[in-house]
N, C-alpha and C positions, 0 to 999 in steps of 0.2 A: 504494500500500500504506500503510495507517496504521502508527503509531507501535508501537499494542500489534503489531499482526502484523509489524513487523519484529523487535522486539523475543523472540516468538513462536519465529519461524525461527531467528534467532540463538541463542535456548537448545536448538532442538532440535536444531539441529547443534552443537552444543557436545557436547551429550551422547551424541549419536551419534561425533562424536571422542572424547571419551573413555572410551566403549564399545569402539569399534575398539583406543584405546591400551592400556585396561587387559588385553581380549584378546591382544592381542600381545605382554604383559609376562607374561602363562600359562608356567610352567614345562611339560614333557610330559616324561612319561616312558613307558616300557613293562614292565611286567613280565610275565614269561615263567613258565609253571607248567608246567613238563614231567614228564608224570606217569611212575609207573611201568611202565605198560602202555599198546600198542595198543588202544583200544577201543573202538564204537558200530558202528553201521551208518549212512553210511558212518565207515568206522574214521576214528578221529582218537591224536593222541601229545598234543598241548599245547592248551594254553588259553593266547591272547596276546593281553592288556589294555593298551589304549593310553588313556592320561587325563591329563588335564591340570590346572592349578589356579593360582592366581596366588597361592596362599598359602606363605611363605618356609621356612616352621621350622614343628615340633611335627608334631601329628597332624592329619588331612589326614581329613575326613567327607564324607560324600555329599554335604552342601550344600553342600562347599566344593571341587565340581569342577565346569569348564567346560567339560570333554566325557569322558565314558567312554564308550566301546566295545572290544567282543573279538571274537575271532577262532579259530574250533576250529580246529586246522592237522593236515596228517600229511605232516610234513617240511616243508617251505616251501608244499604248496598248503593253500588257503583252502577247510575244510567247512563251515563258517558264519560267519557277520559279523553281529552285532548291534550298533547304538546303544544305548546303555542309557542315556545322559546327554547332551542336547545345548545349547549356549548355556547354559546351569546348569539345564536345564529336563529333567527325566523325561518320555521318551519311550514312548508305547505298544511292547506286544512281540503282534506279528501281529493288531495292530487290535484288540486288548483295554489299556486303560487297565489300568496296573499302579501307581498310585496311587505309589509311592515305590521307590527301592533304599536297600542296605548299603554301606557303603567305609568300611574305615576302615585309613587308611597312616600309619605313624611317618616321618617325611622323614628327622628324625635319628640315626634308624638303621637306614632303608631296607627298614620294615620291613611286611610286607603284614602285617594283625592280621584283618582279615574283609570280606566281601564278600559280598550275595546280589543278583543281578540280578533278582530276583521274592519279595519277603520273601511277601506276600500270597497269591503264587501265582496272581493273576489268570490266565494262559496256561488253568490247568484250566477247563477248559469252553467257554472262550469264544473263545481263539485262533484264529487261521485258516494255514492250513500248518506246517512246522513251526519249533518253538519249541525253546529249552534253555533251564531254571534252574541254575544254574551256583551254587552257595553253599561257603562256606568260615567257620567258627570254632575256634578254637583247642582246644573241648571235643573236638575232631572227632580231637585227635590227629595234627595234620598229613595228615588228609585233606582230600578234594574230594567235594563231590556234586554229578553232575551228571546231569540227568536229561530226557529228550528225549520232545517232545509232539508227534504229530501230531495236529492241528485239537481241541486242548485236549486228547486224551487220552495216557495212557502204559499200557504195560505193566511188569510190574517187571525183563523183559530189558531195559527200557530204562531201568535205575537204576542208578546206577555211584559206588561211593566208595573212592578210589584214591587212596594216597600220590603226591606231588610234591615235585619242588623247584623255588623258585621264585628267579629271578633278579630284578630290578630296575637297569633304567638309565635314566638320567637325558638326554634327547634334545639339550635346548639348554643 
């Protein structure tokens, strides 16, 4: 092996440690949005957001998480399970490219401010099985909208904007 390619290896496992390290210094939390009502088909009560982020203090943005995903629950089981963020990278939602998400958390006062898993809405039309946009802003009144796509489309029984309250804990 020559010089440059040892040389080569040694930085790229350098950086691959300290990829692994700075992963593993990710804070995770979860926050829990338990609505006021039962509702979809199948029925679901809560939306539970698991995300992480290596960042310590202030407000906490889409680009600065290392994994988001959720979970539609009704009582402890699992109606749906999306990635929405992985490795810091935006993940497609049912094989449609969704170009980007919303997050935006206060750390310091533990405070979810807004979220949209599909700001663009790519799922319309182009998804394949089904999908949920799931959004939250504070115009909103302390609602949710969350609205459910089979193979890109919705009807509007399948539109729902529903008070919650939302928990936040802190994992590690």
């Amino acid at each position: 092996m020559k010089l440059y390619q040892k040389f080569a290896v040694a930085a790229a496992t350098a950086a691959l440690g300290f990829s692994v390290m700075e992963s593993a210094l990710a804070d995770s939390f979860t926050t829990t949005l338990t609505l006021e009502e039962t509702v979809g088909n199948p029925p679901f009560d809560s939306v539970v957001m698991m995300w992480s982020t290596s960042v310590e203090q202030g407000l906490i943005r889409d680009e600065d998480l290392d994994e988001w995903r959720y979970e539609l629950r009704n009582g402890a089981q699992v109606i749906y399970a999306e990635t929405v963020i992985s490795g810091g990278v935006v993940q497609p939602i049912g094989g449609a490219e969704r170009g980007f998400a919303a997050f935006e958390f206060d750390l310091d006062s533990l405070t979810l401010d807004l979220f949209d898993n599909d700001p663009p809405v790519r799922q319309e039309d182009a998804a394949k099985g089904v999908t949920y946009s799931i959004a939250y802003t504070p115009i909103w009144d302390g609602k949710i909208l969350i609205i459910k796509f089979v193979n890109g489309f919705f009807s509007a029984r399948d539109i729902e904007m529903l008070p919650f309250d939302a928990k936040t804990t802190r994992n590690n």
